[in-house]
C-alpha positions as CSV (number, residue, x, y, z in Angstrom):
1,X,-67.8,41.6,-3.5
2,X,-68.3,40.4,-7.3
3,X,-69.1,43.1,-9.8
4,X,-72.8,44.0,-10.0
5,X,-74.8,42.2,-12.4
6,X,-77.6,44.6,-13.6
7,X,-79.2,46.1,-16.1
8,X,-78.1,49.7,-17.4
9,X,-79.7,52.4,-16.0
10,X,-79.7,55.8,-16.7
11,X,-76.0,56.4,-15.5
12,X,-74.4,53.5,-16.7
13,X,-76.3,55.3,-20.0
14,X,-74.7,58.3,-19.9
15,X,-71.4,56.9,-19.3
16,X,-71.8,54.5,-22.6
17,X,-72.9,57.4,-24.5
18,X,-69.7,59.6,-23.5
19,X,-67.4,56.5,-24.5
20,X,-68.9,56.1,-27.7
21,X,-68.6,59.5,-28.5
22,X,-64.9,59.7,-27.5
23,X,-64.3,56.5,-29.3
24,X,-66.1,57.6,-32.6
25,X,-63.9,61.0,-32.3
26,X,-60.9,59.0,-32.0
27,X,-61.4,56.5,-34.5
28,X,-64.8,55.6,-35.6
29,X,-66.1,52.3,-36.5
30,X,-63.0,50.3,-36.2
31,X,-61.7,51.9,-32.3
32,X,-65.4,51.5,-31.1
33,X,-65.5,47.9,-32.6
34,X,-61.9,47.6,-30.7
35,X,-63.1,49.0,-27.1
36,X,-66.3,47.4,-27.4
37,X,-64.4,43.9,-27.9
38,X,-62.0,45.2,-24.8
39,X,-64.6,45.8,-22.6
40,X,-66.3,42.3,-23.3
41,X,-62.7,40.7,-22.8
42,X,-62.2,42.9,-19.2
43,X,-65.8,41.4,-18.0
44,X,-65.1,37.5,-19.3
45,X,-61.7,37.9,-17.2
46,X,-63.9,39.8,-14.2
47,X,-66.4,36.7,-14.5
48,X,-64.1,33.7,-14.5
49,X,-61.6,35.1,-12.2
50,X,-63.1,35.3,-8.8
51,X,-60.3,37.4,-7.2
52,X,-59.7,40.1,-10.2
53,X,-63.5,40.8,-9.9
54,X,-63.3,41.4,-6.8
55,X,-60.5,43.7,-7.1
56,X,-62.8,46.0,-9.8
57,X,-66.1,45.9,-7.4
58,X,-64.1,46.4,-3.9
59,X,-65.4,49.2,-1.9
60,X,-62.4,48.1,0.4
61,X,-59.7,49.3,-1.6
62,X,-58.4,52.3,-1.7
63,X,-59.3,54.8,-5.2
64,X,-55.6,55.6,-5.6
65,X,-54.8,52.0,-5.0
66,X,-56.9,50.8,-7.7
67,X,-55.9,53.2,-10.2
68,X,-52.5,52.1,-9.5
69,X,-53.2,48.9,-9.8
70,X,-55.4,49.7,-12.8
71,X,-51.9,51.5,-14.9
72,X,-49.9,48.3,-13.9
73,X,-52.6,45.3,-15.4
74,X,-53.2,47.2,-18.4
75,X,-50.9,49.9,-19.5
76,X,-49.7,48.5,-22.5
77,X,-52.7,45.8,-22.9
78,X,-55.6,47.5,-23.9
79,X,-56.7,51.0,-25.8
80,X,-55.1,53.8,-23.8
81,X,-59.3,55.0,-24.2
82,X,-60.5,51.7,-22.1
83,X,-57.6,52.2,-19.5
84,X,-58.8,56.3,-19.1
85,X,-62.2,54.5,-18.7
86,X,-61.6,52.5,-16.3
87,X,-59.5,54.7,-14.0
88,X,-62.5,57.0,-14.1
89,X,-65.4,55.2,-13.5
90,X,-62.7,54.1,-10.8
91,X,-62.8,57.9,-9.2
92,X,-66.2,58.1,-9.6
93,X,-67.3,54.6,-7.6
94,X,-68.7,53.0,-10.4
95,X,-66.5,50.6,-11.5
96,X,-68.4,48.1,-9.9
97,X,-71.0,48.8,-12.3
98,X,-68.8,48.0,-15.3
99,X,-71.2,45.4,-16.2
100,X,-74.3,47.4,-16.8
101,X,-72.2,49.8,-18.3
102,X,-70.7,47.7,-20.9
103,X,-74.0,46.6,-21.3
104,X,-75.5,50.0,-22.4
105,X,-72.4,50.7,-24.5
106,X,-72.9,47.5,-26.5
107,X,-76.5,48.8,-27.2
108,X,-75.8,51.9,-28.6
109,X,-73.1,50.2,-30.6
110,X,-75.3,47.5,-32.5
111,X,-78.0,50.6,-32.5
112,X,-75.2,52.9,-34.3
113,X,-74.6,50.3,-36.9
114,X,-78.2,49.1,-37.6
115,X,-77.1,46.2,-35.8
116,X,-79.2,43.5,-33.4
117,X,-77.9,40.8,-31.1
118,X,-79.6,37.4,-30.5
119,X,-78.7,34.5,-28.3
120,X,-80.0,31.1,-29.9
121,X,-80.2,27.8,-27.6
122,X,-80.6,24.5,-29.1
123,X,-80.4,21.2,-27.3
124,X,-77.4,20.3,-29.9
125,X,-74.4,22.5,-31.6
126,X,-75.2,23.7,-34.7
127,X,-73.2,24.1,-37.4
128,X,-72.2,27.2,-39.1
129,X,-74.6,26.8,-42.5
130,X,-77.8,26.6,-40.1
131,X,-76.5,29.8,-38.4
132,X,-76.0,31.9,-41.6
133,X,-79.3,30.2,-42.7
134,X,-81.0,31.5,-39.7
135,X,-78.9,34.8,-39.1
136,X,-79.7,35.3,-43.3
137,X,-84.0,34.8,-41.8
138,X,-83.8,37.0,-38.8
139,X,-82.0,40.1,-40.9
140,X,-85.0,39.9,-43.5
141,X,-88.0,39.6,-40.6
142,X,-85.9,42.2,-38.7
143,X,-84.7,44.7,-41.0
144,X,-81.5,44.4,-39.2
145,X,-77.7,43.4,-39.4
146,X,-78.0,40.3,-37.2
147,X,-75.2,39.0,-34.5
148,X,-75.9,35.4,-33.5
149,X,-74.3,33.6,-30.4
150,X,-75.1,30.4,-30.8
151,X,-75.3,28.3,-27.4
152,X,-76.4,24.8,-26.2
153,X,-78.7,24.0,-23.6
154,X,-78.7,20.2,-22.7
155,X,-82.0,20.8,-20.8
156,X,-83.8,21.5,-24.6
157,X,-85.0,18.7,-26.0
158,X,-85.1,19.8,-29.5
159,X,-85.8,23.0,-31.6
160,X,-84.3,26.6,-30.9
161,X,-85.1,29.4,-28.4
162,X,-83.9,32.8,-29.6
163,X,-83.4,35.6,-27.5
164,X,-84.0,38.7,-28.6
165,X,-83.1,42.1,-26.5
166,X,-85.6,41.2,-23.6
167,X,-87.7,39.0,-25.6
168,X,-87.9,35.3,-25.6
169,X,-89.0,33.2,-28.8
170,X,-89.3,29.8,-27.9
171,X,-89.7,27.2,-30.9
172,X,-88.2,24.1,-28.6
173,X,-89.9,21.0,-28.8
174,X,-90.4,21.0,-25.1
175,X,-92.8,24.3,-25.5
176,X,-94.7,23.2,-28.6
177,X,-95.3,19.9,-25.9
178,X,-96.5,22.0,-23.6
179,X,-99.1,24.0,-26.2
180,X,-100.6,20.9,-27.2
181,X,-101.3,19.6,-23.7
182,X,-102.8,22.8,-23.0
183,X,-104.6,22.2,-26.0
184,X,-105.5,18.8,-25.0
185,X,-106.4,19.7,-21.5
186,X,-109.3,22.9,-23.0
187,X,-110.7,22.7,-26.0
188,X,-109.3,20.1,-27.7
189,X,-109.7,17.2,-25.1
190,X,-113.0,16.3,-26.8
191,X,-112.2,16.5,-30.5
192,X,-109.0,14.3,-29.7
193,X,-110.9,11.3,-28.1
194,X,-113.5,11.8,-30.7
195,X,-110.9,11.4,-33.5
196,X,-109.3,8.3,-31.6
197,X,-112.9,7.1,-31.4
198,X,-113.2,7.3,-35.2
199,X,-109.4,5.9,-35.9
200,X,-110.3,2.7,-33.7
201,X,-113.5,2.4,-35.5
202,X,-112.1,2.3,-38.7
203,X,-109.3,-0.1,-37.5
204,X,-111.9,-2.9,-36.8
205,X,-114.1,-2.7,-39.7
């Protein structure tokens, strides 16, 4: 079975929160920076390899096996702290849950350093002076060191969706289309054919 893709819960909480205390004790800023990016790294391998995914959520293997398996991948590869992660969320039966756990840990990170994540979609790449111009609004309206991850959705026709923690703000063209036919459709039905009443008027004086 694939890792489980979920939302953190009050576990996979309490797990993040003892990470980023041992990581803050053993470093600070820069080794909770470093096992944040590990953790990301583990779960983009987890996601895009089919079989070493399965290997972390398997409720076939064996503990010992895994944590055997576990020393052998990444002894040597990662923060000794991520590897003493892993092998115990490994005894414990929720490695599985790596994702939601990661999840929670980046939270508190970007909450620790006054931080905030947002995912932007626009129908087209866009280039990195529109993304510091944006990244410069969003800190201003926000209050908040801003992290953009800029990604492109062929499906938008124009404008940007941003993501926001849970929230969605959608300035694509495709949804201001929508508002103005619902606009159309209610209220504004009548003052539109009235004002293409007027415009035809005019055009044949």
């Amino acid at each position: 079975m694939p890792l489980i893709e979920s939302q953190p819960d009050a576990l996979a909480n309490v797990y993040a929160r003892s990470l980023l205390e041992l990581a803050e004790e053993a470093g600070g800023r820069d080794r909770i920076e470093s096992v944040l990016g590990q953790l990301e790294d583990i779960l983009d391998t987890a996601r895009a390899d089919k079989h070493f995914g399965e290997f972390l959520a398997s409720r076939v293997l064996s503990t010992a096996n895994r944590a055997a398996s576990l020393r052998r991948i990444f002894t040597g590869r990662c923060d000794d702290l991520v590897l003493r992660f892993l092998l115990v969320l490994n005894q414990k039966g929720r490695l599985g849950h790596l994702v939601a756990i990661a999840a929670a840990f980046d939270a508190l990170v970007q909450e620790r350093f006054g931080r905030i994540e947002v995912d932007m979609f626009t129908a087209n790449p866009v280039d990195f002076a529109e993304i510091d111009r944006i990244k410069a609004r969003l800190a201003t309206i926000l209050g908040k060191e801003v992290v953009v991850h800029p990604y492109t959705d062929e499906s938008m026709i124009g404008g940007v969706k941003l993501r926001i923690g849970d929230q969605l703000v959608d300035a694509s063209l495709a949804s201001r289309l929508r508002r103005m036919r619902d606009q159309i459709q209610t209220s504004g039905g009548a003052e539109l054919r009235a004002r293409a009443s007027r415009i035809i008027g005019q055009s044949g004086d």
